[in-house]
C-alpha positions as CSV (number, residue, x, y, z in Angstrom):
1,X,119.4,124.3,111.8
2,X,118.4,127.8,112.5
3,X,114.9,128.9,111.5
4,X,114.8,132.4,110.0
5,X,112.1,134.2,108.2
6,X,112.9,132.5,104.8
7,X,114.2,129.3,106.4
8,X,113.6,127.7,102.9
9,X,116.2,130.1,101.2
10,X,118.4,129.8,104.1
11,X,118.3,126.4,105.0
12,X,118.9,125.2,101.1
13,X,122.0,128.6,100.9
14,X,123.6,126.5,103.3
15,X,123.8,123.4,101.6
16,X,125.3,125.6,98.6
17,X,122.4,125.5,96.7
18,X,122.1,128.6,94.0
19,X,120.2,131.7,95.0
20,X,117.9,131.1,91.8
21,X,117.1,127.9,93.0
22,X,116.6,128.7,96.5
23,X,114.6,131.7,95.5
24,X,112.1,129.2,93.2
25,X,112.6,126.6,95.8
26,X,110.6,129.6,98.4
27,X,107.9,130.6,96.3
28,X,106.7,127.0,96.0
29,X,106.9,127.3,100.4
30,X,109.4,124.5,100.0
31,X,110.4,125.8,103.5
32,X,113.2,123.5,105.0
33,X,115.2,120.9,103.8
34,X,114.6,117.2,104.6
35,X,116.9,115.0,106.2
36,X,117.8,113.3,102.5
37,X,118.5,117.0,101.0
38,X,120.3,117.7,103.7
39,X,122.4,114.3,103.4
40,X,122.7,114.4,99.8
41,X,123.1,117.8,98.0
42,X,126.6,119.1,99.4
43,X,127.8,115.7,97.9
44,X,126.0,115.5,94.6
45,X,126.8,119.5,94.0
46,X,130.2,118.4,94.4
47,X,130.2,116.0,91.4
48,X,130.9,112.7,93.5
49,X,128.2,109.8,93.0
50,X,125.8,109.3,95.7
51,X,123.8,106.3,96.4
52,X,120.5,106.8,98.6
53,X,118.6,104.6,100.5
54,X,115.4,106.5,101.2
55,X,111.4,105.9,101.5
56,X,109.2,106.5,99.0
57,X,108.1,110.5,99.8
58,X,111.2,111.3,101.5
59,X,112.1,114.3,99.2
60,X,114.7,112.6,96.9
61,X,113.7,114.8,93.7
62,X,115.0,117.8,95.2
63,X,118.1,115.9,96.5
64,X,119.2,114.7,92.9
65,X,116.6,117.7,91.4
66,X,119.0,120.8,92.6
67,X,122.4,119.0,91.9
68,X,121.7,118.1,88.5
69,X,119.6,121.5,87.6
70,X,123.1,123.5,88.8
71,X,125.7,120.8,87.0
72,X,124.1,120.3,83.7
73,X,125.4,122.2,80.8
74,X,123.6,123.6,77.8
75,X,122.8,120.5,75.5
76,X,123.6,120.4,71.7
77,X,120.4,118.8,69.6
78,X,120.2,115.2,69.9
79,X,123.2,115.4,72.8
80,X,121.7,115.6,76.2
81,X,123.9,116.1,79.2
82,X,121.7,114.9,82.0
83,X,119.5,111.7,82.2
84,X,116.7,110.6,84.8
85,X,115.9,107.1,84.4
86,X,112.5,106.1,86.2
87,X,110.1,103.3,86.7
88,X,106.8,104.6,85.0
89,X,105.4,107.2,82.8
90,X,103.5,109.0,85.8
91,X,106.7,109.2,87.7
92,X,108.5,110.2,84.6
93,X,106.4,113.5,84.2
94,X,106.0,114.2,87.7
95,X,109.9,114.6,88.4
96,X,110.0,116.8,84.8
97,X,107.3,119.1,86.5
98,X,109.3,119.5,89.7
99,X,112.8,119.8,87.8
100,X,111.0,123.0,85.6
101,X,109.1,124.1,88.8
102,X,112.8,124.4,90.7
103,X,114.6,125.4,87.6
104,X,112.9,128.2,86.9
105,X,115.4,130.1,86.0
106,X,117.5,127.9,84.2
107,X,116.6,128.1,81.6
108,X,117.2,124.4,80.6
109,X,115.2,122.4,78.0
110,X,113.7,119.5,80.4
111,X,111.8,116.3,78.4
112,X,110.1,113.5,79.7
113,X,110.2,110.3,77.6
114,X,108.1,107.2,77.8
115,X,106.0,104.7,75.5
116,X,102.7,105.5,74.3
117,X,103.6,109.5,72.5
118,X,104.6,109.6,69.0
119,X,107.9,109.8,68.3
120,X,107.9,112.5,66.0
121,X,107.1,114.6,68.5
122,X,109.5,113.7,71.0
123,X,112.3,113.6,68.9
124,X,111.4,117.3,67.8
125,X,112.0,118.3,71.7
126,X,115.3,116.7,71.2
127,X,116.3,118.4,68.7
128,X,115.4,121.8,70.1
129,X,118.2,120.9,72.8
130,X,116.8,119.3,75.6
131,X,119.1,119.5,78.5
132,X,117.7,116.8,80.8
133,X,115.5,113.6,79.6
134,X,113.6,112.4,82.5
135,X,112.8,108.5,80.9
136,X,111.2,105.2,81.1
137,X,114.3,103.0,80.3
138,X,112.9,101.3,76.8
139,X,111.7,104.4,74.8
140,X,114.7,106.0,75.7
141,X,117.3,103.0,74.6
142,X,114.8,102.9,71.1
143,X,116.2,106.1,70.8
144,X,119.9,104.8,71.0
145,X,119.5,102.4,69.1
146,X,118.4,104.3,66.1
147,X,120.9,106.3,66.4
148,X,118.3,109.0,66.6
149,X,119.8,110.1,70.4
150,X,123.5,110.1,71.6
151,X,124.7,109.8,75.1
152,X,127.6,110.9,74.9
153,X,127.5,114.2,76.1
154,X,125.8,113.1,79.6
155,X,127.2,114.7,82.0
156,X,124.7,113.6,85.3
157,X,122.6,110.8,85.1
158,X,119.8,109.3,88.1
159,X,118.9,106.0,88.2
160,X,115.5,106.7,90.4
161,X,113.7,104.0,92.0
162,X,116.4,101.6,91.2
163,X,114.7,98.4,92.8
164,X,111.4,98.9,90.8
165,X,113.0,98.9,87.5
166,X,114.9,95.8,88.6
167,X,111.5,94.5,89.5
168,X,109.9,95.5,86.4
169,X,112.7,93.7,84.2
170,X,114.1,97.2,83.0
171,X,117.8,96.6,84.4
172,X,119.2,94.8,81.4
173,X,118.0,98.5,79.7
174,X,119.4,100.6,82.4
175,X,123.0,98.5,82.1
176,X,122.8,99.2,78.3
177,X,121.8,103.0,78.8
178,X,125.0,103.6,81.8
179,X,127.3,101.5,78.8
180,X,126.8,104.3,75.9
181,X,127.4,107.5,78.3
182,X,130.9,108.3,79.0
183,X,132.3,106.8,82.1
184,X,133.2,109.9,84.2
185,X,130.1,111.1,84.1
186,X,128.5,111.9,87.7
187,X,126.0,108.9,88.8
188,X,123.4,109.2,91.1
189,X,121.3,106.3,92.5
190,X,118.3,105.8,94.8
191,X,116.8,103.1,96.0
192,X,114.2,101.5,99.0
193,X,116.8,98.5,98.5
194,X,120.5,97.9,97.8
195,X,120.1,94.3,97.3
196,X,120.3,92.1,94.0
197,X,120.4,93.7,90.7
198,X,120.7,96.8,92.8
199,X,123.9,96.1,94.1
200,X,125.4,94.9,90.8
201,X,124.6,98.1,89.5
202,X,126.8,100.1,92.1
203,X,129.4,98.2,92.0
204,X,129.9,98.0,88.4
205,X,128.3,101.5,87.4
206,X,129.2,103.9,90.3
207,X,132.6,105.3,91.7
208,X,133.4,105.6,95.1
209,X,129.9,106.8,95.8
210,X,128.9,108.4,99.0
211,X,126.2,106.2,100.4
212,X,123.4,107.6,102.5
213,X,121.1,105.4,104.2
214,X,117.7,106.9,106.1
215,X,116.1,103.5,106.7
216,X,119.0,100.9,108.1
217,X,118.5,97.8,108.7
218,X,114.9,98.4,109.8
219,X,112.4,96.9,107.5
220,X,111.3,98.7,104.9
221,X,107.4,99.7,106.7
222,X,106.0,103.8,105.7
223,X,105.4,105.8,108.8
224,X,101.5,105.6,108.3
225,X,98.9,103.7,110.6
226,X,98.1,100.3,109.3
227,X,94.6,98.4,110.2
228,X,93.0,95.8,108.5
229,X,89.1,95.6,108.5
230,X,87.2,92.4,107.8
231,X,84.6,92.4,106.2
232,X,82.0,90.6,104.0
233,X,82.5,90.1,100.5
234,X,79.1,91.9,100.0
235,X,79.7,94.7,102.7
236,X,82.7,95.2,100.6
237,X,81.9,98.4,98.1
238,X,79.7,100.2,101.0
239,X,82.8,99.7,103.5
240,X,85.3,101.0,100.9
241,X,82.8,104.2,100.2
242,X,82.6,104.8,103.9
243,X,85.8,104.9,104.5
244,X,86.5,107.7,101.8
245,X,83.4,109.7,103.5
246,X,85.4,109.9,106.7
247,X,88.7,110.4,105.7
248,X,88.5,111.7,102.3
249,X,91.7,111.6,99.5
250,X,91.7,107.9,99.1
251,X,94.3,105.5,96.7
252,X,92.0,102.7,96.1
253,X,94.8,99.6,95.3
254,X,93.4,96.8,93.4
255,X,95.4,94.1,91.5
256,X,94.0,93.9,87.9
257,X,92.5,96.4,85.4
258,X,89.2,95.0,84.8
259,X,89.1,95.1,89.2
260,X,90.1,98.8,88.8
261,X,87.2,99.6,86.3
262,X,84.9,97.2,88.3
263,X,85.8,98.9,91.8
264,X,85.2,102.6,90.3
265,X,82.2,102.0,89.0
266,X,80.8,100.4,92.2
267,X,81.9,103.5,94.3
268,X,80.4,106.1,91.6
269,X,77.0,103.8,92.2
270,X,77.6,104.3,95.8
271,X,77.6,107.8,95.7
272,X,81.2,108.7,95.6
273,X,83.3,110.7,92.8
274,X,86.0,108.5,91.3
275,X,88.5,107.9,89.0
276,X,90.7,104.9,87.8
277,X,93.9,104.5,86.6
278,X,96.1,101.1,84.9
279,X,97.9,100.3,81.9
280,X,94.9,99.7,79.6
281,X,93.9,103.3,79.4
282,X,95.5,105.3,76.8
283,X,97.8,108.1,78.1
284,X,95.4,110.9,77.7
285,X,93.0,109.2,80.3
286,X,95.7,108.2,82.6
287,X,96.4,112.1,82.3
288,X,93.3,112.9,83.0
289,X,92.7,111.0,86.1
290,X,95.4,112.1,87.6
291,X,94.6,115.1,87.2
292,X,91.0,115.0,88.1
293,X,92.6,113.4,91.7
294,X,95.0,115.7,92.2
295,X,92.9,118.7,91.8
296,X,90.0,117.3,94.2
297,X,87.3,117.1,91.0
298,X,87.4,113.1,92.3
299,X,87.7,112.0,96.2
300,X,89.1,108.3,95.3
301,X,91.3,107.0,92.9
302,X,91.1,102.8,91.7
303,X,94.8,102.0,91.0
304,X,96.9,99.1,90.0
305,X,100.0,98.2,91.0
306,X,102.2,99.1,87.9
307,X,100.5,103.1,88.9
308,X,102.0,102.5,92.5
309,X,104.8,104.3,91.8
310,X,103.8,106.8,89.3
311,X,101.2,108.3,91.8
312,X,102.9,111.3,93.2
313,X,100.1,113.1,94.9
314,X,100.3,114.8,98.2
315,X,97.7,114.8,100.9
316,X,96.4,111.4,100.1
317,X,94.5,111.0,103.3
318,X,94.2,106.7,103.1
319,X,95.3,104.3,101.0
320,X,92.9,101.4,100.6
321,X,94.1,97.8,99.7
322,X,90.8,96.3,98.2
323,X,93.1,93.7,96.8
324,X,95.5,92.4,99.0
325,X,98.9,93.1,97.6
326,X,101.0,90.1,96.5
327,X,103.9,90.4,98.6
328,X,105.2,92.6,101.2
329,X,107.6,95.1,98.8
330,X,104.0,95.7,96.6
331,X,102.8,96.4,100.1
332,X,105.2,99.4,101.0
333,X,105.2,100.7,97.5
334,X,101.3,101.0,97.6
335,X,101.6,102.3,101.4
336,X,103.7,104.9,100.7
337,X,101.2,106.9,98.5
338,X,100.4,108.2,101.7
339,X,102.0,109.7,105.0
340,X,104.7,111.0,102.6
341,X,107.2,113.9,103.6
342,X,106.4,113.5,107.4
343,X,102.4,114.0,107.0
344,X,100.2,111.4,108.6
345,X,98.5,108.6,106.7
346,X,96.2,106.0,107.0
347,X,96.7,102.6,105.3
348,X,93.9,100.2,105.3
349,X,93.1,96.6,104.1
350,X,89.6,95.2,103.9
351,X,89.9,91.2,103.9
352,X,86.9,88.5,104.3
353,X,87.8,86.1,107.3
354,X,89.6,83.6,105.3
355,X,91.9,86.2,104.1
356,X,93.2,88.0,107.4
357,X,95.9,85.6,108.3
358,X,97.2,85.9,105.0
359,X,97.1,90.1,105.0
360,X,98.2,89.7,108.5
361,X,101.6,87.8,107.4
362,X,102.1,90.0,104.6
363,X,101.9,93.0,106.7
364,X,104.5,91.1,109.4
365,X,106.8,90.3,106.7
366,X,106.6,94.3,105.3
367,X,108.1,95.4,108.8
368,X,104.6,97.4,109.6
369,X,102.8,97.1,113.3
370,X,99.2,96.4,112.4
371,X,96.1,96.3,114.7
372,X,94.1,92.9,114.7
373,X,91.4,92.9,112.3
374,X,88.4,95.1,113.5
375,X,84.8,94.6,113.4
376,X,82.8,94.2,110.4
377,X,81.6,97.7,109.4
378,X,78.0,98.9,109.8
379,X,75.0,97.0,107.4
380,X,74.8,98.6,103.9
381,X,72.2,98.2,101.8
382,X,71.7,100.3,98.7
383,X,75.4,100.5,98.0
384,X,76.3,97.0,98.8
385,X,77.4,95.6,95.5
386,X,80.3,93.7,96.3
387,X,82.8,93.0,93.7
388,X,84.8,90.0,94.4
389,X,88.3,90.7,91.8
390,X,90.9,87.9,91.4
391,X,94.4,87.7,89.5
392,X,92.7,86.5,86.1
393,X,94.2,90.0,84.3
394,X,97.2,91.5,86.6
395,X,97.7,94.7,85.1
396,X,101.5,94.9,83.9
397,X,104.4,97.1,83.3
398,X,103.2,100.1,80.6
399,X,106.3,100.5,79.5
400,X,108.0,97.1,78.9
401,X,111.9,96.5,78.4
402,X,113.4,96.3,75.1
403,X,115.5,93.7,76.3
404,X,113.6,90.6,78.3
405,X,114.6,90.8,81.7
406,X,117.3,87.4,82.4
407,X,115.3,84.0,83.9
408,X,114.9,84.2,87.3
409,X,115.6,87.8,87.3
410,X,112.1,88.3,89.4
411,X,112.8,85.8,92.5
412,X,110.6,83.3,91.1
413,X,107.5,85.6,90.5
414,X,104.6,83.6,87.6
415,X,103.9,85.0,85.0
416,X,100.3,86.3,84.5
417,X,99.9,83.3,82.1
418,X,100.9,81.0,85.2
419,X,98.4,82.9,87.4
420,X,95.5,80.3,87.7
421,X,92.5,82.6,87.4
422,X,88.9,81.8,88.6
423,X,85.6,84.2,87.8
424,X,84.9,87.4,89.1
425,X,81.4,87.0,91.1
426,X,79.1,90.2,91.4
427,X,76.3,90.6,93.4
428,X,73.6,92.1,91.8
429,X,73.8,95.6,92.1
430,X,71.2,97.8,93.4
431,X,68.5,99.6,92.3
432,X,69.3,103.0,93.7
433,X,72.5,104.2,95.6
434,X,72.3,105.5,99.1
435,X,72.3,109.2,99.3
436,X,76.1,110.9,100.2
């Protein structure tokens, strides 16, 4: 591709992309397309339906974004003609911002629709003619079901992220969604993995799609550098706030809401700004969090899984597993909060000695090359409180399905009720934090 002086406007012109789009497209210094715009927007303008396998952060909002911003009619009230199904409520508002930010022009009515708003409102936005509904599955098909909402005027709908809601039970939903739209509509799908529930969904949802695969039969590993550090379970807190002093914007993973809370408060005692995020906060201090991270006003954010793939934040400098993830897929999705859109990334995982083989095998079976485990980092003493966090409270999905997901449908994955949970242990914190 040719670099001009507005390589953004002329790069995205070529794929036929509208000038008002290209134009709003530039003055965000959205300056070339990536390899999945380029593979999937000539296509998708078209009206054929497109199935992408991508990484997480490999640009797939524009590449279903643009297509569906220049398709979508007008809606009637109550009748909206294009649909974004996604995973999680963070997600869900994060692809509505960047929809408005490269619509600008549009003029289209853009909602996003999850659990935990009053409905009221939301179905006020509907009937003011909302064009595109970005949604968590359940509060949508709520809608539906009513008969509050009608699908029938969909002319484009995304199914984003298509293996997490199949790993988050929301497929029985999505199938139930596709069923009340009309069935030459345009269907877009993207996906880490085409496997399982995936696949059913192409074949029995899709038409001749166009398939585009960046990642092949490689394994699905993020381009960042991956380490794991032993360390001590009390070394553990003054390790975590040294690493956010040297590499600053830091994901903080952990695997249960009381750890989240736990681990934020230990780093705030160590001297470091931070926030937390799970599904036991309401939705105005998920909100702002987020927000707090994203504009810089905290240097680490303590996550869950279920927030894995609602946290679209760019320059995340390291992610941190303090909790080792449960399997290799919750390794990539936490991994790829970082190093995303070609930028470099850190991904670290702080293990005690008896836990290194496991993370090591984890990170194996996640397709990543990983560095042995490195020394134990420097004493700490002030800010060495050492929270040890176990599965007693996995945080779970925000949003759950209205329909159960089928048995089985998780590949054998307990319940947290079958989790067998043991007590936290603290260390008794100190009396004053060590001076940042």
């Amino acid at each position: 591709m040719t670099t001009t002086s507005n390589p953004g406007a002329a790069g995205f012109r070529a794929l036929g992309v509208p000038a008002d789009i290209c134009a709003a497209l530039a003055a965000d210094d959205i300056n070339e397309p990536f390899e999945i715009q380029t593979a999937c927007i000539p296509d998708a303008l078209a009206g054929k339906d497109l199935c992408g396998r991508a990484a997480t952060g490999s640009g797939k909002t524009l590449a279903f974004g643009i297509p569906m911003l220049t398709r979508v009619s007008q809606a009637k009230p109550f009748h909206p003609t294009g649909i974004v199904l996604v995973p999680t409520r963070e997600l869900a508002k994060q692809v509505r911002f960047d929809l408005l930010s490269m619509g600008k022009e549009r003029r289209r009515y853009i909602l996003a629709v999850y659990g935990g708003t009053p409905y009221g409102s939301q179905l006020n936005s509907f009937r003011m003619g909302a064009s595109i509904i970005v949604a968590c599955p359940g509060r949508l098909l709520d809608y539906v079901r009513r008969g509050q909402v009608s699908l029938d005027s969909v002319e484009v709908c995304v199914v984003d992220e298509a293996d997490r809601l199949a790993d988050l039970g929301f497929m029985d939903d999505v199938r139930e969604l596709l069923d009340a739209m009309p069935s030459n509509r345009q269907t877009l799908l993207f996906s880490a993995t085409l496997d399982g529930d995936v696949d059913e969904l192409i074949k029995n949802y899709q038409s001749e799609p166009v398939m585009v695969d960046l990642i092949g039969d490689q394994p699905d590993a993020t381009p960042a550098t991956h380490h794991i550090q032993t360390v001590r379970p009390i070394e553990k807190t003054g390790a975590a706030a040294n690493l956010v002093r040297d590499y600053g914007r830091t994901i903080v993973f952990v695997r249960t809401r009381e750890g989240a809370d736990s681990v934020r408060e230990s780093l705030q005692a160590s001297g470091i700004q931070a926030g937390s995020i799970h599904g036991g906060m309401s939705q105005g201090q998920r909100e702002r969090s987020l927000e707090s991270f994203r504009h810089g006003r905290v240097d680490a954010l303590v996550a869950t899984d279920v927030a894995a793939r609602g946290i679209h934040i760019d320059g995340v400098e390291l992610v941190l597993h303090w909790d080792i993830a449960m399997d290799p897929k919750d390794y990539t999705h936490r991994s790829g909060r970082t190093a995303r859109a070609g930028s470099a990334g850190t991904v670290i995982t702080l293990v005690t000695d008896r836990q290194a083989q496991r993370a090591q095998k984890i990170l194996k079976l996640a397709g990543v090359t990983v560095e042995r485990p490195g020394k134990r980092p420097r004493p700490v003493e002030a800010d060495a409180e050492g929270v040890i966090v176990d599965a007693d409270d996995i945080d779970t999905a925000d949003d759950a399905p209205v329909v159960n997901a089928r048995p089985g449908q998780h590949g054998g994955v307990k319940t947290v009720s079958e989790l067998a949970a043991r007590p936290r242990v603290r260390s008794r914190r100190p009396q004053s934090p060590r001076p940042s």
